[in-house]
Steps between C-alpha positions, in 0.01 A plus 500: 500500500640851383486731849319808479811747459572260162135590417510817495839539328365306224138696477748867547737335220171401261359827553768694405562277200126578432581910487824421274270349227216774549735797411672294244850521660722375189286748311562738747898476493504567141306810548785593775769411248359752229417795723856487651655503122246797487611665785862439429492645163294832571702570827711818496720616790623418793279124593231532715409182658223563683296596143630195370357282798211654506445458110612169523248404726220721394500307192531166609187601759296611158628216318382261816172666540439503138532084498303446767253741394455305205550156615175570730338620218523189289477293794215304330693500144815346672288211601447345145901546418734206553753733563312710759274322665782436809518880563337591886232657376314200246624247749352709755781498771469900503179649513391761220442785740852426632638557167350794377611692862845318433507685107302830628815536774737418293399768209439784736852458707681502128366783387544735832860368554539579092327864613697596811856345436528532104243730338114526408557408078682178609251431749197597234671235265444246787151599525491414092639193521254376750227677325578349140597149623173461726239732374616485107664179402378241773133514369595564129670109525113372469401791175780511273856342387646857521518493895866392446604826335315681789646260765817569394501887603506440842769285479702725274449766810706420803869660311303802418402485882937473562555756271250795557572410903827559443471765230188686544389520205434306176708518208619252231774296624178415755254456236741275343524273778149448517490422117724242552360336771139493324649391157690226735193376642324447172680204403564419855086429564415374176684233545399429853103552324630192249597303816210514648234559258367200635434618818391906428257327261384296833468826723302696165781729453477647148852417354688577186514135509174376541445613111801360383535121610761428240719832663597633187365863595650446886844454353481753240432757759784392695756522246348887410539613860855341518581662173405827588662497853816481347489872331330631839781317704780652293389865543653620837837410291418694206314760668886582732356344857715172441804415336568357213521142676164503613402529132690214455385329774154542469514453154657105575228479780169582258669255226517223706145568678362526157664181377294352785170649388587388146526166626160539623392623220632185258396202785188674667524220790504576820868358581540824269345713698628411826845541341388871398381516851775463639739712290260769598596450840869482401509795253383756728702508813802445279370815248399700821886407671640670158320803514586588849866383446571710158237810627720821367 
């Protein structure tokens, strides 16, 4: 018999397991990774950081109320996926009301720490990426296939968080970093959409995929996105904000991504598309490393 102290570890250890998965914590890190390239890249000055802390976890807050915003939204929906069914709230080990005070918490402390340690247009584009991804592109998953172009604004948002925190102000090098991350994610969710098409079809989500069982369309799309990444990737070289061997770099980085998507593209199968998946995943810390390493 397991004594009661055991007990309680375990239920203490399950529960906060349970909050991991509600605010998406992998998801969450990546969001942390691209708001501190952000940040990194717009800062001028002597460092400050406190306003880096404080941006840092203002975002991850948003980012973590966002997810579980939206994960008790589709609480229902994530009951007729395979590959969500085991999340707490389907499987009902957290209750719904617990969630929603768990995402409402977590959006509010973001965006005051974003307002009184950084400043109030990084914290506004905090409030717009929780307001897009919940209120936007959540519900537009059931109505139309374009919900992945909308979807993929708030996740092009967190370095433009980094970089007007740390710079105040939009400009282009900024804008630029959320083109790439949007024309990134493109290729990066259609082919998690052709690995799963499956199961969206399951939960009702409207899908590029669901109209295009042999994937032709899916992979076509892919290779676009990758192909025109590549020009918006190269243009803090050209444009004098990185050196010539970022253009280089980046230039080796969107071939090879875009040999993946090709790939895709010829084999539409979804060992293909977990390979693109996963270059995704590769390509972008390694593209994100070389612009804050060759940043003029």
């Amino acid at each position: 018999m397991k004594s009661a102290a055991v007990l309680t570890r375990e239920r203490k250890n399950a529960l906060i397991d349970d909050v991991l998965e509600l605010v998406k914590a992998r998801l969450s890190f990546l969001v942390l990774i691209t708001t501190l390239v952000g940040f990194l890249l717009g800062w001028q000055g002597p460092f400050d950081w406190v306003v880096l802390l404080a941006t840092l976890l203002g975002t991850a807050l948003s980012a973590a109320g966002a997810a579980a915003l939206n994960q008790w939204w589709e609480r229902d929906i994530d009951s007729l996926m395979k590959r969500t069914r085991d999340r707490p709230l389907p499987a009902r080990r957290m209750q719904p009301q617990d969630a929603l005070l768990f995402g409402l918490f977590f959006s509010l402390s973001g965006i005051a720490i974003l307002t009184l340690f950084a400043n109030p247009r990084a914290a506004f584009l905090a409030f717009a990426t929780i307001a897009i991804y919940i209120l936007v592109y959540t519900p537009m998953k059931r109505i139309s296939s374009l919900n992945t172009l909308v979807g993929a604004i708030p996740g092009a948002l967190p370095p433009l968080i980094g970089w007007v925190a740390a710079r105040g102000q939009y400009n282009t090098e900024g804008c630029l970093l959320f083109a790439t991350l949007w024309f990134w994610q493109m290729p990066h969710f259609l082919a998690i959409a052709w690995m799963y098409k499956d199961d969206y079809a399951d939960g009702g989500f409207v899908m590029l995929t669901a109209k295009d069982p042999e994937g032709s369309v899916t992979s076509r799309q892919a290779l676009l996105y990758s192909l025109f990444l590549i020009p918006v990737t190269l243009m803090p070289s050209i444009l004098g904000f990185n050196s010539p061997i970022y253009f280089f770099g980046a230039l080796a980085l969107g071939l090879a991504f875009t040999a993946f998507a090709l790939r895709f593209m010829m084999q539409r199968s979804r060992a293909a598309a977990r390979n693109l998946f996963f270059s995704s995943i590769i390509y972008l810390p390694l593209l994100l490393g070389l612009l804050v390493a060759t940043q003029r």
